[in-house]
C-alpha positions in Angstrom: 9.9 183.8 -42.4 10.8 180.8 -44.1 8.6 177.1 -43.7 11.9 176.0 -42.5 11.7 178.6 -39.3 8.2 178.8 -39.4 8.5 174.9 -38.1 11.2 175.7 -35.6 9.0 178.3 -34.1 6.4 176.6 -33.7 7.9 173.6 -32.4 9.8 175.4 -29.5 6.2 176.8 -29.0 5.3 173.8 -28.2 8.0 172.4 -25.8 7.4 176.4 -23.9 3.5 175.4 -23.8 4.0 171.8 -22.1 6.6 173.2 -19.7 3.8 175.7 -18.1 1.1 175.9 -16.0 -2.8 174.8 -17.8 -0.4 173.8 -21.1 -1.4 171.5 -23.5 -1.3 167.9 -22.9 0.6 165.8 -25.6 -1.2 164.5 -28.6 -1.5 161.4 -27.7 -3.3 162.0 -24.5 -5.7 164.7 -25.8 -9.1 164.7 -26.1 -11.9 163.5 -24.2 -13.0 164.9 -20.6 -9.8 166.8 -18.9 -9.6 164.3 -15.9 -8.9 161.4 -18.3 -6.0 163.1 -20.0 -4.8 164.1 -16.7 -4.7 160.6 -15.7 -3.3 158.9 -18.7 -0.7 161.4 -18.3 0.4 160.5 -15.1 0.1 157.1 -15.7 2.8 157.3 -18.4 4.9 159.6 -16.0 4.8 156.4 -13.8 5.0 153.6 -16.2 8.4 155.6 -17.4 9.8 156.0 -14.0 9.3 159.9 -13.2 7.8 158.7 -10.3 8.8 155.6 -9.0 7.2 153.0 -7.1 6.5 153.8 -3.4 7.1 157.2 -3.8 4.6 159.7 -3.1 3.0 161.8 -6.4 2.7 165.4 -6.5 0.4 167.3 -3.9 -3.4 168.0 -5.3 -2.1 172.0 -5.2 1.1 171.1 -6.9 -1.1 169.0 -9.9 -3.3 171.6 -10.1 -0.6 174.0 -11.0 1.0 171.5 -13.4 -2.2 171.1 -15.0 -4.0 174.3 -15.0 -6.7 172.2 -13.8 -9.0 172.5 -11.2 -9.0 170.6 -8.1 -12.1 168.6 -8.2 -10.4 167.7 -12.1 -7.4 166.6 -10.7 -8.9 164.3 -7.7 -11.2 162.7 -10.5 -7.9 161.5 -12.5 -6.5 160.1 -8.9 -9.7 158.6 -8.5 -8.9 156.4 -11.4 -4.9 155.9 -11.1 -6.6 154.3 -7.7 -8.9 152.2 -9.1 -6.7 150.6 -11.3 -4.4 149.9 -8.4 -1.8 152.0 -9.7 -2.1 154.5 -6.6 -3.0 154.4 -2.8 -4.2 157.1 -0.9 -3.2 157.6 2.8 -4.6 160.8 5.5 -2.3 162.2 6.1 0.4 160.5 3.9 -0.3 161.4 0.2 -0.9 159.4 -3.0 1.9 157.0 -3.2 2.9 154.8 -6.7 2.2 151.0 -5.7 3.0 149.9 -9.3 4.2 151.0 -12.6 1.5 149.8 -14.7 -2.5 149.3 -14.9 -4.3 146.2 -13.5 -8.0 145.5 -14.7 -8.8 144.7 -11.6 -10.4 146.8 -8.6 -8.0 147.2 -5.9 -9.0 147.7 -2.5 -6.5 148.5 0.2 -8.6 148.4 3.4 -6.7 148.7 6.6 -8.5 151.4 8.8 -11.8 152.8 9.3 -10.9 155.8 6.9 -9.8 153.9 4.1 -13.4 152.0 4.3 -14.9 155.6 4.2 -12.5 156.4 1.3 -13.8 153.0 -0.4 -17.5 154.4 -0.1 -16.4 157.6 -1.5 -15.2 156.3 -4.7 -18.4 153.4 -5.3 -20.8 154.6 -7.2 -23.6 152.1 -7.8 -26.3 151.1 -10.5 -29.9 150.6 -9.0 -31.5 147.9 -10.7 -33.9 146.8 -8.4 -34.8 148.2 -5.0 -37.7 146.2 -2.8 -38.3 145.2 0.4 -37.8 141.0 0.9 -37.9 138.5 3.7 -34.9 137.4 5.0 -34.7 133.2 4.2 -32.6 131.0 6.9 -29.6 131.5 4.5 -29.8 134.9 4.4 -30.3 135.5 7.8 -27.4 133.5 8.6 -25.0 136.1 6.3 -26.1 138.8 8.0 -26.4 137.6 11.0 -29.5 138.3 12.4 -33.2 136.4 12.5 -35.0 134.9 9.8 -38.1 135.8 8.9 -37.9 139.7 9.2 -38.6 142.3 6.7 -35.3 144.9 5.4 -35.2 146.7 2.2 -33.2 145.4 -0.5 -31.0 147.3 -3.0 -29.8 145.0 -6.0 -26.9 147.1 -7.8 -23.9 146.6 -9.7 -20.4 148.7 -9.4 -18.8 150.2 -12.7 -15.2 150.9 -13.1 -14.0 152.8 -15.8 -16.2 151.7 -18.7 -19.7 152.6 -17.7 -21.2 149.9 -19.8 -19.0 147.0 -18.4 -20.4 145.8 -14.5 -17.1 144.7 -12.6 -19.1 144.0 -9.4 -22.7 143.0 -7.5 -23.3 145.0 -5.0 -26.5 143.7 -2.7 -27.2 146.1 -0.1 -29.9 145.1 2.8 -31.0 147.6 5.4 -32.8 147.1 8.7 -36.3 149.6 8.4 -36.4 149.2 11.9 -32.9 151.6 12.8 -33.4 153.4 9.2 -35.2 155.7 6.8 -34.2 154.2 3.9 -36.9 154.1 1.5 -37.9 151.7 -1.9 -37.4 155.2 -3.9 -33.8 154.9 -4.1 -32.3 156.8 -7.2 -31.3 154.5 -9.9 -27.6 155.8 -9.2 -26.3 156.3 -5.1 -23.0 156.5 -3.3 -22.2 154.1 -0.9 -20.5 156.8 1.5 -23.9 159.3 0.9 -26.5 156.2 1.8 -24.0 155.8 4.8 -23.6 159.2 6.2 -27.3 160.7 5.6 -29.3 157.8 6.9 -26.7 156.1 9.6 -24.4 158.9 10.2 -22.2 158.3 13.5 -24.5 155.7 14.5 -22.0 153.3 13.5 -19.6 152.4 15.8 -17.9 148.5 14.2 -18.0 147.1 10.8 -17.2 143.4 10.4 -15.7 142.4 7.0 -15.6 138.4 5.8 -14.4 137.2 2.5 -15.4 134.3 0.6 -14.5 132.4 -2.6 -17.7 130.9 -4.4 -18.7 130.4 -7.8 -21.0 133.2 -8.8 -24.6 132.0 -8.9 -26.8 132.3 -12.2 -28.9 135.9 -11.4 -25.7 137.2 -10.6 -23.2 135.8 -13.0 -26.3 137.2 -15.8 -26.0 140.9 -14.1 -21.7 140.8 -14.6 -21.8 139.5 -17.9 -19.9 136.4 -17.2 -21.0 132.2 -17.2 -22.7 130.5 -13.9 -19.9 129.0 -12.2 -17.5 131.6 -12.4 -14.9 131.8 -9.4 -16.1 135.1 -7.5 -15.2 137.1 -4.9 -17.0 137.9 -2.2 -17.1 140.6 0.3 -19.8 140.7 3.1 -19.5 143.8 5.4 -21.8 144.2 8.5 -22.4 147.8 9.8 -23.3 148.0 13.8 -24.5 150.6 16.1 -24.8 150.8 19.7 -25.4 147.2 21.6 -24.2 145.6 18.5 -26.9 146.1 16.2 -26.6 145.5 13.1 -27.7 148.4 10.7 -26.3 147.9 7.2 -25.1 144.9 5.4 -23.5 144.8 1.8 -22.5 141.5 -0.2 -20.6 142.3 -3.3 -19.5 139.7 -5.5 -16.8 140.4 -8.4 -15.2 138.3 -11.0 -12.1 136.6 -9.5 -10.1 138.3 -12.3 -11.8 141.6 -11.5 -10.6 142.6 -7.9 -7.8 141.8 -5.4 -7.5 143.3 -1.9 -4.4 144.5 -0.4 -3.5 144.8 3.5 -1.2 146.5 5.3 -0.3 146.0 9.2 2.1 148.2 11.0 3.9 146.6 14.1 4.6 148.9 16.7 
């Protein structure tokens, strides 16, 4: 065989291996965990228009096929498509294409009770200090409930895709009285695991309030930014039966490092 055919060979090789189940991924995607190729794959298949804005991608089988991947792979590189606000995902829907390219900011699009839950799923959180505090006048007055009582304080900050860069503050204050949370939180938790193994269907309404403040010194230090900086703020109030409230979370990104999206349906 001539270098001439020998080339030809292995370049229809190639195109055969990409056009299969578990083929290679291009060069320029290669390399790296699996579930990051996987979703800079995709997210050239969307940026070039294979699949469009508001259309629904593939099914989690159907990638897993095209990928030779497994599932828990595939749902990883979804995972981030989402979090870059390049994909929504919807019970019962699919995962459809909001927009054709990247944001670096976190998008949340919040509209039901399950999309909260699939919001928990995906925030995995940095422990960096866990004690039990006093709630102040001020503080009360967030959470809405009396000053002067003892919760247990979790000070953490959210990571997106660069593990060394905090995109949000995440303060989390529970209520020792309707909870077994303890001080020996793990330096790493998931919001949706603290949820569902110490409140579990105990809660019955969340409240969510957002603000616009200027991030305050101890925070602005944590997410790397100057004291002063516009910041977004989220406050969500978990409550049980007879209103109580069980949970509260205040997390404060970067105005450059979030938006929130909302979607009503009239019937």
């Amino acid at each position: 065989m001539t270098r001439s055919s020998e080339r030809a060979a292995s370049s229809g090789g190639e195109r055969e291996a990409r056009g299969r189940p578990g083929a290679a991924l291009p060069a320029d995607v290669a390399g790296g965990p699996r579930y990051k190729s996987i979703y800079q794959s995709l997210s050239q298949d969307i940026s070039s228009g294979r699949y469009p804005v508001m259309t629904l991608l593939p099914t989690e089988h159907e990638l897993c096929e095209q990928f030779g991947a497994s599932r828990h792979t595939i749902r990883e590189a979804i995972r981030m498509l989402t979090v870059a606000g390049v994909v929504s995902r919807r019970p019962g829907v699919g995962t459809r294409v909001e927009t054709a390219r990247a944001t670096t900011r976190f998008t949340q699009r919040i509209s039901q009770f399950p999309d909260l839950l699939q919001y928990a799923r995906n925030a995995a959180l940095l422990v960096q200090d866990v004690r039990t505090v006093k709630l102040t006048k001020r503080l009360a007055e967030t959470l809405g409930c009396e000053a002067g009582q003892q919760w247990l304080h979790i000070n953490s900050i959210k990571t997106l895709d660069d593990p060394d860069v905090a995109a949000a503050c995440t303060l989390i204050y529970a209520d020792p009285a309707h909870s077994d949370v303890r001080v020996d939180v793990k330096s790493r938790i998931s919001l949706l695991r603290l949820i569902e193994d110490h409140f579990g269907d105990r809660i019955t309404e969340v409240n969510q309030e957002f603000s616009a403040t200027p991030i305050g010194a101890a925070i602005a230090k944590q997410l790397q930014v100057d004291t002063g900086t516009p910041g977004f703020v989220i406050t969500r109030r978990y409550y049980g039966d007879g209103g109580v409230l069980l949970l509260a979370t205040i997390t404060t990104f970067p105005h450059d490092k979030m938006k929130y999206s909302m979607t009503l349906n009239v019937s």
